[in-house]
N, CA, C, O and CB atoms as a CASP TS submission, in Angstrom:
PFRMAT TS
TARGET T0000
AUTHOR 0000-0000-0000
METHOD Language model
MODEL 1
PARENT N/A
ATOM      1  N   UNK     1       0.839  -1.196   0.000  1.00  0.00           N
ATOM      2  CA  UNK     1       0.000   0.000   0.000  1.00  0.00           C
ATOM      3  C   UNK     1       0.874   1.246   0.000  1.00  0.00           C
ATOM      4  O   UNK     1       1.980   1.258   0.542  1.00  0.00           O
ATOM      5  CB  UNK     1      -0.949   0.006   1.218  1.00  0.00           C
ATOM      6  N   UNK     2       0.359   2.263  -0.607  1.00  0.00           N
ATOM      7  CA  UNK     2       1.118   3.465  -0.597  1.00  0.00           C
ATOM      8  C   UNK     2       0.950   4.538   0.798  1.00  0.00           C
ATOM      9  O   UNK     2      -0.153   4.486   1.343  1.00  0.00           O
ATOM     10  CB  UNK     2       0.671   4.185  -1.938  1.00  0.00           C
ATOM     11  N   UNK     3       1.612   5.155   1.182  1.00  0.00           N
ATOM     12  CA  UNK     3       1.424   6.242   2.118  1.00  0.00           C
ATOM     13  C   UNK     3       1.384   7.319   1.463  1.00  0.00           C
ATOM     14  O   UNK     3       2.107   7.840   0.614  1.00  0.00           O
ATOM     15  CB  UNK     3       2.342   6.370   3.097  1.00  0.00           C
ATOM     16  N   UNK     4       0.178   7.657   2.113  1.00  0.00           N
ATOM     17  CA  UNK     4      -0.166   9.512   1.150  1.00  0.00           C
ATOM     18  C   UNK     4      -0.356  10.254   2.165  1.00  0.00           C
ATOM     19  O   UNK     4      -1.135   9.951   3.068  1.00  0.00           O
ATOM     20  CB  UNK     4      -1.772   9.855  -0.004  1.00  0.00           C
ATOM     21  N   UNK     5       0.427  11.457   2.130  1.00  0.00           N
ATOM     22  CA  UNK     5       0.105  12.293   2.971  1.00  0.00           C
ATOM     23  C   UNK     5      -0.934  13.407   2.882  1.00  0.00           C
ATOM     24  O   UNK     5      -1.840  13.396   2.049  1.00  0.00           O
ATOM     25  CB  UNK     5       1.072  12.692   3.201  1.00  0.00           C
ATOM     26  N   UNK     6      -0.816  14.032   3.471  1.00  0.00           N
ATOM     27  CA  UNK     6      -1.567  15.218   3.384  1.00  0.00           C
ATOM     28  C   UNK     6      -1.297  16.043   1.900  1.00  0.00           C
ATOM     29  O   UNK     6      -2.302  16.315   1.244  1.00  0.00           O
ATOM     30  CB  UNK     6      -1.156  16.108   4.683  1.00  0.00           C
ATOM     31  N   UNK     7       0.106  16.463   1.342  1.00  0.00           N
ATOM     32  CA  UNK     7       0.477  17.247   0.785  1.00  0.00           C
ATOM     33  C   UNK     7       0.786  16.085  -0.478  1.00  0.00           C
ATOM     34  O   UNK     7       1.843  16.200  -1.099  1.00  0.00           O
ATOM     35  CB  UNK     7       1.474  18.147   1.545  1.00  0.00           C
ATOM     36  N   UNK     8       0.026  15.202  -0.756  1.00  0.00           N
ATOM     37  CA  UNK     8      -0.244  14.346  -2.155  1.00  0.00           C
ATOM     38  C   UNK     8      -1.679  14.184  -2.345  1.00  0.00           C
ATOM     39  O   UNK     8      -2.035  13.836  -3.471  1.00  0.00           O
ATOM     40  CB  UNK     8       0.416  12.808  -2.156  1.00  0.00           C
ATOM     41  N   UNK     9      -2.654  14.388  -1.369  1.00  0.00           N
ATOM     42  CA  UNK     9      -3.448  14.057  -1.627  1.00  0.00           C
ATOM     43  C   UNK     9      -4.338  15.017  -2.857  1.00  0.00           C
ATOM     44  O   UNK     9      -3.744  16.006  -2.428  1.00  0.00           O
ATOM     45  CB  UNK     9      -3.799  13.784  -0.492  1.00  0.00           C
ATOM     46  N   UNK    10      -4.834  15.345  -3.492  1.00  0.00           N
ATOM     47  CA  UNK    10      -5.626  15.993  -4.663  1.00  0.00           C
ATOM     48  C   UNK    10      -6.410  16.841  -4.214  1.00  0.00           C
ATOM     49  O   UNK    10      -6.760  16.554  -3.069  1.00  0.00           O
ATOM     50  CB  UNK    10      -6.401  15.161  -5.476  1.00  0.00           C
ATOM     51  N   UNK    11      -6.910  17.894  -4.656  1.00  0.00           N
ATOM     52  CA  UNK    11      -8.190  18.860  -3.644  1.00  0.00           C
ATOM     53  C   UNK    11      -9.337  18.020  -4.521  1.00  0.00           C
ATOM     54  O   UNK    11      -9.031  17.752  -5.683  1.00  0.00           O
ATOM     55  CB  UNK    11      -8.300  21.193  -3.866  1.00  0.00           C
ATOM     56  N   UNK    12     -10.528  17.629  -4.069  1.00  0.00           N
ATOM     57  CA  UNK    12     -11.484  17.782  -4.504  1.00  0.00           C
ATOM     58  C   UNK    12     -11.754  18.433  -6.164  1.00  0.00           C
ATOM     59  O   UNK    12     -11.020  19.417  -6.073  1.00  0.00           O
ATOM     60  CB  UNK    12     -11.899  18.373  -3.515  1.00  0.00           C
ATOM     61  N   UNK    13     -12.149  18.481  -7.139  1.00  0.00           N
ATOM     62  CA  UNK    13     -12.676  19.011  -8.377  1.00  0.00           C
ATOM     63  C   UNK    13     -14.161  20.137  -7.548  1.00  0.00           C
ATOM     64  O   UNK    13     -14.966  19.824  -6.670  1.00  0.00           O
ATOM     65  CB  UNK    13     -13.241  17.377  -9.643  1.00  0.00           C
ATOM     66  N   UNK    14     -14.045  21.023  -8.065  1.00  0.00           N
ATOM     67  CA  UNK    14     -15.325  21.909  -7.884  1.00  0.00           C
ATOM     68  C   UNK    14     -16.638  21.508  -8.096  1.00  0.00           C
ATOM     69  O   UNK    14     -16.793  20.479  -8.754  1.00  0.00           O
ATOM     70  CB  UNK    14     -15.276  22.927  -8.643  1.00  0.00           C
ATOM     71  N   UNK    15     -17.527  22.043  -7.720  1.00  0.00           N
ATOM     72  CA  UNK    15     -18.885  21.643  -7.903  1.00  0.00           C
ATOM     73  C   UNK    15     -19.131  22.327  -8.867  1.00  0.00           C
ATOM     74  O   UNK    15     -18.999  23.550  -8.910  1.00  0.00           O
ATOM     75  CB  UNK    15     -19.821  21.783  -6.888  1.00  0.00           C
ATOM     76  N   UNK    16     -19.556  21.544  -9.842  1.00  0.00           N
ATOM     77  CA  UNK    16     -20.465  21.839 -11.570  1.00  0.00           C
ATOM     78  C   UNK    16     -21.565  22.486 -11.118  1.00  0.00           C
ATOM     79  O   UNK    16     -22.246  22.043 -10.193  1.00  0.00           O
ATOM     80  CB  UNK    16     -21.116  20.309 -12.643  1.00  0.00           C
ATOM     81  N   UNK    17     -21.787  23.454 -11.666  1.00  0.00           N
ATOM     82  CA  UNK    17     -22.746  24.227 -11.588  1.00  0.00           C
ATOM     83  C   UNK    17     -23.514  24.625 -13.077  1.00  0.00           C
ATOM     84  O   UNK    17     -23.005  25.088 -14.097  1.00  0.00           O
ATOM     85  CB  UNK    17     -22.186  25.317 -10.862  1.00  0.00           C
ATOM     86  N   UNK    18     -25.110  24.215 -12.756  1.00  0.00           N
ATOM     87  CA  UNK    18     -25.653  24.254 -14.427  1.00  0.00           C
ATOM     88  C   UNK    18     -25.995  25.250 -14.907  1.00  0.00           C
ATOM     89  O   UNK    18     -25.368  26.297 -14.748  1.00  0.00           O
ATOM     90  CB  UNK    18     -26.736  23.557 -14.810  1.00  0.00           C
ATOM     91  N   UNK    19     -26.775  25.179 -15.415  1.00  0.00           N
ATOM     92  CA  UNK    19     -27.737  26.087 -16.012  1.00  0.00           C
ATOM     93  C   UNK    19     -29.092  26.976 -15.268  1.00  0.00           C
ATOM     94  O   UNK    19     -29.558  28.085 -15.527  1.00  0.00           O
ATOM     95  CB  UNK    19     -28.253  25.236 -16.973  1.00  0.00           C
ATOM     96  N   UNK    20     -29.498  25.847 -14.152  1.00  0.00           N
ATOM     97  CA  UNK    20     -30.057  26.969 -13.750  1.00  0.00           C
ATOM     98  C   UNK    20     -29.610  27.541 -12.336  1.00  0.00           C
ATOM     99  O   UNK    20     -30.380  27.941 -11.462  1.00  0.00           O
ATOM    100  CB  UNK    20     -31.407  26.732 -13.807  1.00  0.00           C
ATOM    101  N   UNK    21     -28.332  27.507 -12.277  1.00  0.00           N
ATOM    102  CA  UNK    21     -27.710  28.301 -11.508  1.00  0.00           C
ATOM    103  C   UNK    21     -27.172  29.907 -12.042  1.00  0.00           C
ATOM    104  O   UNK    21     -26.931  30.983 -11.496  1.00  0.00           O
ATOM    105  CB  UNK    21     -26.681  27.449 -11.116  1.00  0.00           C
ATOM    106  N   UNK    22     -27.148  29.309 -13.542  1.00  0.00           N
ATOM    107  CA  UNK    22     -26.905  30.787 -14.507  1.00  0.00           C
ATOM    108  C   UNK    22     -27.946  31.699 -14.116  1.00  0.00           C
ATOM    109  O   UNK    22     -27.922  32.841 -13.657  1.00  0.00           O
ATOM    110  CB  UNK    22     -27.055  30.604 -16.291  1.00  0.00           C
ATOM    111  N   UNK    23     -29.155  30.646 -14.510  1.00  0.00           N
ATOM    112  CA  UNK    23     -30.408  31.513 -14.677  1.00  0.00           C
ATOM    113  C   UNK    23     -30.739  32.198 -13.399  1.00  0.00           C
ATOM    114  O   UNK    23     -31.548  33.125 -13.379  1.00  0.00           O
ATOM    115  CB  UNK    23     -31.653  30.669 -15.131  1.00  0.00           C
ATOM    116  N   UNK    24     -30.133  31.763 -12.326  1.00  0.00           N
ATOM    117  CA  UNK    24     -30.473  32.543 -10.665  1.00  0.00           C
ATOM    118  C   UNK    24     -30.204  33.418 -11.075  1.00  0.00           C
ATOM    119  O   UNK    24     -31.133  34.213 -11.218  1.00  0.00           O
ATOM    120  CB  UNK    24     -29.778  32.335  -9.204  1.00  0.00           C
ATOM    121  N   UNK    25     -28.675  33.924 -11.580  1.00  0.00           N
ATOM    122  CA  UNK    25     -28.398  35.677 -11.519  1.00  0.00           C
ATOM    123  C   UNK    25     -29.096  36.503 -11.688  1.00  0.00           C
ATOM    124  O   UNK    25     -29.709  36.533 -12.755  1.00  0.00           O
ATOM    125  CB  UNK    25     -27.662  36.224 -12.239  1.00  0.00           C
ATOM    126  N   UNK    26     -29.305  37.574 -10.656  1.00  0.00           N
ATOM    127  CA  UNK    26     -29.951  38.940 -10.781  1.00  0.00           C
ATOM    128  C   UNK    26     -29.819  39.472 -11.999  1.00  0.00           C
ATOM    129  O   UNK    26     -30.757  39.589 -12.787  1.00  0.00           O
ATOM    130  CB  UNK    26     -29.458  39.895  -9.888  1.00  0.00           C
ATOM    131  N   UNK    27     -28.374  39.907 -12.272  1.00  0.00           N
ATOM    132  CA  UNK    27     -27.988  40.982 -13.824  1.00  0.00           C
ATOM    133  C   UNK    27     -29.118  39.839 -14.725  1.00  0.00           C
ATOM    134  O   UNK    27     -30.203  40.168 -15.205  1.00  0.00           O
ATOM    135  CB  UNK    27     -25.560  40.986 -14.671  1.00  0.00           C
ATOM    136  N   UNK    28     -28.419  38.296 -14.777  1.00  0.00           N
ATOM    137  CA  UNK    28     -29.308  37.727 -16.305  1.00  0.00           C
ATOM    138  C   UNK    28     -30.820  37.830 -16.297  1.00  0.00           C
ATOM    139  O   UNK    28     -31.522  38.082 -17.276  1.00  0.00           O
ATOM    140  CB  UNK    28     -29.085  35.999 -16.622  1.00  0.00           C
ATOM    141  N   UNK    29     -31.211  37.608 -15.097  1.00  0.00           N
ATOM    142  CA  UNK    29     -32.895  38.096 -15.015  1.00  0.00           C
ATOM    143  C   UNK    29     -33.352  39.489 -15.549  1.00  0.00           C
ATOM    144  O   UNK    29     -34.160  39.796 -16.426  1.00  0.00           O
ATOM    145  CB  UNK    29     -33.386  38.166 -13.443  1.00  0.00           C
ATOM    146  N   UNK    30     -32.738  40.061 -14.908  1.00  0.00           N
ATOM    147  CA  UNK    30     -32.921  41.414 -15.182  1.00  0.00           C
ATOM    148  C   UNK    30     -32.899  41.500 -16.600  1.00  0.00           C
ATOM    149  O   UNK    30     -33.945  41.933 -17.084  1.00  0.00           O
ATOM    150  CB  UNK    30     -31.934  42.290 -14.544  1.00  0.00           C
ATOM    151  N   UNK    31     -32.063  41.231 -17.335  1.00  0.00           N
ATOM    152  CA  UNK    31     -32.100  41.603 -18.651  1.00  0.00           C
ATOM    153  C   UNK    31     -32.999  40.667 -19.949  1.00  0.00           C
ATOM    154  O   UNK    31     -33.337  41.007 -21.082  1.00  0.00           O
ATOM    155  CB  UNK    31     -30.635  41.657 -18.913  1.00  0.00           C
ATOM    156  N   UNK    32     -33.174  39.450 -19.232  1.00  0.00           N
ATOM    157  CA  UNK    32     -33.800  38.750 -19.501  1.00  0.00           C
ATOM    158  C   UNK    32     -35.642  39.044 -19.653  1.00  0.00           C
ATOM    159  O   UNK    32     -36.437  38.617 -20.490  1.00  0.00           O
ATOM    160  CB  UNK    32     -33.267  37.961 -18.712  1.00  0.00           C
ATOM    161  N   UNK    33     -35.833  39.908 -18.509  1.00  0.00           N
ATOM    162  CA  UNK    33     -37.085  40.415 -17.987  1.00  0.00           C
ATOM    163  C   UNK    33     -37.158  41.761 -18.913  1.00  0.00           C
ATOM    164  O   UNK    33     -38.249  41.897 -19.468  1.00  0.00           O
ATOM    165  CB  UNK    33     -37.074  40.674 -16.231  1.00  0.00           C
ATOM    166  N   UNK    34     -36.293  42.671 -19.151  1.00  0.00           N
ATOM    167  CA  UNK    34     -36.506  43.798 -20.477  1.00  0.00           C
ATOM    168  C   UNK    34     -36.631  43.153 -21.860  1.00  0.00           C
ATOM    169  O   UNK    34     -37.426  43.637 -22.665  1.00  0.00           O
ATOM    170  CB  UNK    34     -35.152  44.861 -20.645  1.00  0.00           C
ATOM    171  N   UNK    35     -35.855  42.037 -22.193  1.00  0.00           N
ATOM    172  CA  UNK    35     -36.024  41.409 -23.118  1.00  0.00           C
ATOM    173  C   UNK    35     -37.212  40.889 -23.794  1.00  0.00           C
ATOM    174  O   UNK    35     -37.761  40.976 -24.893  1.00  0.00           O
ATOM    175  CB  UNK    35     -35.445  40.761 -22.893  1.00  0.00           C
ATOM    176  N   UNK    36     -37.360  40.358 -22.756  1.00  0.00           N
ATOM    177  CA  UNK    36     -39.406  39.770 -23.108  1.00  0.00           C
ATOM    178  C   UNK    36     -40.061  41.023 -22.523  1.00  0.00           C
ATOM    179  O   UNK    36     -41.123  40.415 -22.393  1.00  0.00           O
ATOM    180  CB  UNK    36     -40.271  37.926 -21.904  1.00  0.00           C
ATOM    181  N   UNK    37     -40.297  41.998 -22.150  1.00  0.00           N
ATOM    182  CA  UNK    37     -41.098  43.160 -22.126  1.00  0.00           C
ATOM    183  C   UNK    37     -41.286  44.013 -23.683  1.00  0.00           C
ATOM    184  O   UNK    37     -42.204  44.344 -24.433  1.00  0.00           O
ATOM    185  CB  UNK    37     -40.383  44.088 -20.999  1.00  0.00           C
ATOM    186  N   UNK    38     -40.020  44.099 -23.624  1.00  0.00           N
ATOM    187  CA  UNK    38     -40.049  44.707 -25.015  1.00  0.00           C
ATOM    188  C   UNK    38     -40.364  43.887 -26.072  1.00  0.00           C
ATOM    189  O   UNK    38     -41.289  44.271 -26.788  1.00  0.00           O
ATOM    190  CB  UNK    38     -38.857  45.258 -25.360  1.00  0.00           C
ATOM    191  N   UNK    39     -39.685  42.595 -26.409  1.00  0.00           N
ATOM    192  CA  UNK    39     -40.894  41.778 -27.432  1.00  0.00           C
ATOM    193  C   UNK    39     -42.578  41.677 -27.327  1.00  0.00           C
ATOM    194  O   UNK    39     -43.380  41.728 -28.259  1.00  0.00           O
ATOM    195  CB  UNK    39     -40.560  40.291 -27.339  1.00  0.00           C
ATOM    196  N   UNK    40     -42.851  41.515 -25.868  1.00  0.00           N
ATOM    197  CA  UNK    40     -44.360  41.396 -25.898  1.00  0.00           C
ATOM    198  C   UNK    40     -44.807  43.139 -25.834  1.00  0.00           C
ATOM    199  O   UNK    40     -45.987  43.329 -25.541  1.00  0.00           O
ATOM    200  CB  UNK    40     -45.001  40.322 -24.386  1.00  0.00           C
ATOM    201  N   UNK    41     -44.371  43.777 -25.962  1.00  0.00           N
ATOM    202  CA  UNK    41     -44.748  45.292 -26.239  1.00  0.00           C
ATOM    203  C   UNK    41     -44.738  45.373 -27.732  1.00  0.00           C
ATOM    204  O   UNK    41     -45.686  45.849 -28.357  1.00  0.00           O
ATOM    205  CB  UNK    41     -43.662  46.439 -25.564  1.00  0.00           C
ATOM    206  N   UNK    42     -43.867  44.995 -28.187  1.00  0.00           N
ATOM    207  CA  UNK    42     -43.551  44.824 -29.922  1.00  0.00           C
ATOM    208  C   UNK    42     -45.315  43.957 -30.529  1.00  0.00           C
ATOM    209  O   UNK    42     -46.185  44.305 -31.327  1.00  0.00           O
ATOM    210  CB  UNK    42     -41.602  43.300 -30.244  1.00  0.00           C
ATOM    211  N   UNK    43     -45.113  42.671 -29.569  1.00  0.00           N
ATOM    212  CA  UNK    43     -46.376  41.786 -30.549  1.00  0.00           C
ATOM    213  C   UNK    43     -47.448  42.473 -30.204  1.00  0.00           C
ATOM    214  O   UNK    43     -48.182  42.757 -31.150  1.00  0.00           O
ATOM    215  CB  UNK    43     -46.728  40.046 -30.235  1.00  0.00           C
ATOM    216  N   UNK    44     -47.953  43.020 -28.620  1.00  0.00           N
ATOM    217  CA  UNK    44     -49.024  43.714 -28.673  1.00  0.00           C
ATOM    218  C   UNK    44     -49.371  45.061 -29.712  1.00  0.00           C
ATOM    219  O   UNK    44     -50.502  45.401 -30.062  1.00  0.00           O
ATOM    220  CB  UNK    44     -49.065  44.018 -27.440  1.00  0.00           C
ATOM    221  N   UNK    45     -48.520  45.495 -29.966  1.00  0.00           N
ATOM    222  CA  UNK    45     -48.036  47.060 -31.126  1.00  0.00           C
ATOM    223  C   UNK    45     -48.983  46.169 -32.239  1.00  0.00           C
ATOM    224  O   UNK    45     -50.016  46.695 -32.654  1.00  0.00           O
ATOM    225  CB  UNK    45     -45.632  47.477 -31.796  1.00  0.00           C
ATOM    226  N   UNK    46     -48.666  45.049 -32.624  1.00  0.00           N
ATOM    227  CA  UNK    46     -48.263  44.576 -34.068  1.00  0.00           C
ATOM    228  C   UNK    46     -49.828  44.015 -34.244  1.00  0.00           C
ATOM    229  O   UNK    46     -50.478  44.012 -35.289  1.00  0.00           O
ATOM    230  CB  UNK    46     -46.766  43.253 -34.230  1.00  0.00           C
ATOM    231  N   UNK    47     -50.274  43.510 -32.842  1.00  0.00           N
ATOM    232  CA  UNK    47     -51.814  42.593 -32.815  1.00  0.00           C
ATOM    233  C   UNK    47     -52.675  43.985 -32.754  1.00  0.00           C
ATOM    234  O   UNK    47     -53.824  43.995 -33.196  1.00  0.00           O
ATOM    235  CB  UNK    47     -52.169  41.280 -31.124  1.00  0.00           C
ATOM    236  N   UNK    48     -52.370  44.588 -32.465  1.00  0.00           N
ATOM    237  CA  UNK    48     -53.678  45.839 -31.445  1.00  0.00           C
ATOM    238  C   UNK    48     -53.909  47.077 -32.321  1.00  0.00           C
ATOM    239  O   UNK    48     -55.021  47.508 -32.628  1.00  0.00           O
ATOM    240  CB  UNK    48     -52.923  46.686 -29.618  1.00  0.00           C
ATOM    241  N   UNK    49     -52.489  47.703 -32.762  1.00  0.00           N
ATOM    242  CA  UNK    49     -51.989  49.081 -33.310  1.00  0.00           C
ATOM    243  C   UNK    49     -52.599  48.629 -34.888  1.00  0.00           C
ATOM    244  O   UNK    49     -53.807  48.748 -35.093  1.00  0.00           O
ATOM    245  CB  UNK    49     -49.964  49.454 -33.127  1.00  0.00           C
ATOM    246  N   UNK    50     -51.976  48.275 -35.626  1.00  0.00           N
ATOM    247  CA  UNK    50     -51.331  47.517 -36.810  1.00  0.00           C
ATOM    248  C   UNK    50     -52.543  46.802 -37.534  1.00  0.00           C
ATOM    249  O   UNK    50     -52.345  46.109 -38.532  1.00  0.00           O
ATOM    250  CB  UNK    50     -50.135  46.365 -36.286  1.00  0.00           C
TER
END
């Protein structure tokens, strides 16, 4: 058997983090949320105005 010490052993790999951990962010919501405002302002223009 091998002896491993402390200072061989490997750290851990990070925790993967997906997609909807992206989607938590404040900034991406946020812009996400003007995004579809302004399209559904656009289709209402286009159904209503038009």
């Amino acid at each position: 058997m091998l002896d491993r010490t402390q200072s061989d052993t490997v750290a851990p790999p990070e925790e993967r983090r997906g997609c909807l951990f992206a989607l938590s962010q404040p900034p991406l919501m946020i812009f996400l949320a003007v995004i579809g405002c302004l399209l559904l302002m656009a289709s209402l223009h286009d159904l209503l105005l038009l």
